[in-house]
C-alpha positions as CSV (number, residue, x, y, z in Angstrom):
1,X,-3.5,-17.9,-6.6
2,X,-2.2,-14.8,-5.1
3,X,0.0,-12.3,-6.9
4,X,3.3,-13.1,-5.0
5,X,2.7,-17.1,-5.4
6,X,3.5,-16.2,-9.3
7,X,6.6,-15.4,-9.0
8,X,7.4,-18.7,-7.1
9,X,9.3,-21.7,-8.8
10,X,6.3,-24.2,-9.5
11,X,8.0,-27.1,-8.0
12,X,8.5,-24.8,-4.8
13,X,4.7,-23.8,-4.1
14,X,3.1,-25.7,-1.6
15,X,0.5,-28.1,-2.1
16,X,-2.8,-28.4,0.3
17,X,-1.4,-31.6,2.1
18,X,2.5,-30.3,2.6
19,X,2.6,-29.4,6.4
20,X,5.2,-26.7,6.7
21,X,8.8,-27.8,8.2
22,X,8.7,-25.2,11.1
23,X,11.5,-27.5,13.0
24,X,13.8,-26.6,9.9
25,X,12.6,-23.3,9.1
26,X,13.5,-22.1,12.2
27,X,16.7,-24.4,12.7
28,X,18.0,-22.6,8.8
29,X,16.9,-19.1,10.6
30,X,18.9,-20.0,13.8
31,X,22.1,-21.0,11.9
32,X,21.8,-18.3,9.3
33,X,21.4,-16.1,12.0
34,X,25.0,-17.1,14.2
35,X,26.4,-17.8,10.8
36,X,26.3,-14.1,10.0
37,X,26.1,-12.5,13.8
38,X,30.1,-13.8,13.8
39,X,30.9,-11.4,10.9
40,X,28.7,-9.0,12.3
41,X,30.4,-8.5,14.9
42,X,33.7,-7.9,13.5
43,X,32.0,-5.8,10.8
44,X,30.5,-3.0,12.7
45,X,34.4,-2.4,14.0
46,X,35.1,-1.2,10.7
47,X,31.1,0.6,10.4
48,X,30.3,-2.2,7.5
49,X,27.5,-4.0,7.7
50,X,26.0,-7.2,5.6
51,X,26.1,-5.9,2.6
52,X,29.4,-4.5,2.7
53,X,30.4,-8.5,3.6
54,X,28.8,-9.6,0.3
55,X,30.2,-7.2,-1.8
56,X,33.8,-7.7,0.0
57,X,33.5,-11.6,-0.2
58,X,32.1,-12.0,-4.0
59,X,35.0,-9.2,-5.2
60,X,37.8,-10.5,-2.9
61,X,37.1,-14.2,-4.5
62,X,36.8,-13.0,-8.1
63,X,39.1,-10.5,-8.8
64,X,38.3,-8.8,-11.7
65,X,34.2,-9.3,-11.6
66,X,32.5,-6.6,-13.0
67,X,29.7,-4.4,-11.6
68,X,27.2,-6.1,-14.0
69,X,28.3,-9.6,-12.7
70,X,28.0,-8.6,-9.1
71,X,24.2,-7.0,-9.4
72,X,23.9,-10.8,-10.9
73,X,25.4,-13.0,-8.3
74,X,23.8,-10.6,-5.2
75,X,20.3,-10.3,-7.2
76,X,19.9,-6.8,-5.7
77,X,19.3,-3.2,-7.7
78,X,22.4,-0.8,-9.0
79,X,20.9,1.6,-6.6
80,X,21.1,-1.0,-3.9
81,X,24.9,-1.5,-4.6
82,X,25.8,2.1,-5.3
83,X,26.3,2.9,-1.6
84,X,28.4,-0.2,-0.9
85,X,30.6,-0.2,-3.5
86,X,30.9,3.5,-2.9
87,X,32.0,3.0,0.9
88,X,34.3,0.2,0.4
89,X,36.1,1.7,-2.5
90,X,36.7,5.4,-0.4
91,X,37.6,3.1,2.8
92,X,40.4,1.8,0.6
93,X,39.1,-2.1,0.6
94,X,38.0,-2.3,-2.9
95,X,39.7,-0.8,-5.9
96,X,37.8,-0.5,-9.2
97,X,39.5,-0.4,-12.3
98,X,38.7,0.2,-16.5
99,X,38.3,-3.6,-17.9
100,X,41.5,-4.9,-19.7
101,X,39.1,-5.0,-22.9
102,X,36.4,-2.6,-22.7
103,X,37.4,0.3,-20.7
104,X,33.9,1.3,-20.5
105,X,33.5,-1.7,-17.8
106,X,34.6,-1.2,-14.6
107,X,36.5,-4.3,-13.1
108,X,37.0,-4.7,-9.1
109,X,39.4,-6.2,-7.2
110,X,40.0,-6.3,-3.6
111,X,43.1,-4.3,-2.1
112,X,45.4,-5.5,-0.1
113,X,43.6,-4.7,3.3
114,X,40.2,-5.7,1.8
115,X,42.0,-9.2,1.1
116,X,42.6,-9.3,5.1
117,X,39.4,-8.8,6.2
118,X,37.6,-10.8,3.4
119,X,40.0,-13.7,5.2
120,X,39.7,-12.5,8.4
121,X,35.3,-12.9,7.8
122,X,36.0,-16.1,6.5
123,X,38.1,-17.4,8.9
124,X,35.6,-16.4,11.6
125,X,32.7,-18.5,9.4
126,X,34.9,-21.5,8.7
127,X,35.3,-22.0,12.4
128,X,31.7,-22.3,12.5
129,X,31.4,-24.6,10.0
130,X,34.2,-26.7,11.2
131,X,32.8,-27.2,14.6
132,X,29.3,-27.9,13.4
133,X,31.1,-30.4,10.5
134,X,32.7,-32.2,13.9
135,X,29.8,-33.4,15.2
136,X,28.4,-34.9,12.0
137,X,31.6,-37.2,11.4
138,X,33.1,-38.0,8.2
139,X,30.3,-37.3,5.6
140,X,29.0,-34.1,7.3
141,X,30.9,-31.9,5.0
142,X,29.7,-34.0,1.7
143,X,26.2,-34.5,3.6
144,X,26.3,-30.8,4.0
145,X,27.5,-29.6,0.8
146,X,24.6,-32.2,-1.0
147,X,22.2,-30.7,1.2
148,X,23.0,-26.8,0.7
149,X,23.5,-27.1,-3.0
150,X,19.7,-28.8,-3.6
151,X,18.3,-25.5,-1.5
152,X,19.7,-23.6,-4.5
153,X,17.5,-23.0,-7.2
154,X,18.3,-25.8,-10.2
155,X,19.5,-22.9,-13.3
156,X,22.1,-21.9,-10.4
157,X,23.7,-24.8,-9.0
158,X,26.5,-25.4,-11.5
159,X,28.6,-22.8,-9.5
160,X,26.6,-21.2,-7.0
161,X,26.5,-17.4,-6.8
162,X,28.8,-16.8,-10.9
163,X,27.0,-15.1,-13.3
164,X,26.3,-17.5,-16.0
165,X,27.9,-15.8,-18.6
166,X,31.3,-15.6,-16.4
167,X,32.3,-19.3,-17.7
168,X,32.4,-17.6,-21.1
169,X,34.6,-14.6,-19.7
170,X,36.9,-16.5,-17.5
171,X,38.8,-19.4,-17.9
């Protein structure tokens, strides 16, 4: 087995007689592609990029989520975040604050223009979605939601992208 299959989810590794799905590998690329291109665009007007979109959406739609608890929903390095955060917080869009019980944690919430364009970003998505979900007809959106939520891996489909431990912390 080579080194990188180990770190694959067993039930995910291909077997000798699967025949890759190129027609949907490349129709997921395609969509993931537009899907993000629309906030692109509207992104590099403020000099943000992807990553200053995940951080934006995860922080506008948790207030309160802690550094630790992003790394773990975005499954990317301190160091990777570090510049982000950094940017959005001295471009006024994201505030961070000491935690309401341990003021060693630093909580982050959105500001008041960083709420605008985490909507604006969505807005610009949703529109996507809606006119793909008008084509399908009445089940596309559960049809779609079914099929999204089995590409996530099983330990995080209760509530894709929260921290596990947030259920305990929030209620």
């Amino acid at each position: 087995m080579p080194p990188e299959a180990a770190n694959v989810d067993p039930g995910l590794r291909p077997r000798r007689d699967d025949a890759p799905m190129y027609d949907l590998i490349e129709l997921l690329f395609f969509a993931y592609r537009d899907f993000v291109g629309d906030a692109d665009r509207l992104l590099e007007s403020y000099g943000f990029g992807r990553a200053h979109h995940r951080v934006l959406y995860f922080v506008s739609r948790r207030p309160g989520l802690t550094i630790a608890e992003l790394l773990e929903i975005l499954r990317i390095t301190k160091q990777s975040l570090n510049r982000v955060l950094r940017e959005l917080i001295e471009k006024n869009f994201i505030e961070a604050r000491a935690g309401a019980f341990d003021r060693r944690r630093r909580e982050l919430y959105a500001t008041a223009e960083g709420e605008r364009l985490a909507v604006r970003l969505a807005q610009v998505q949703t529109r996507r979605f809606a006119v793909a979900l008008d084509k399908l007809g009445p089940s596309g959106r559960q049809s779609a939601v079914r099929f999204l939520s089995a590409m996530i891996d099983p330990q995080d489909r209760s509530e894709p992208g929260a921290p596990k431990s947030e259920g305990a912390r929030r209620t």
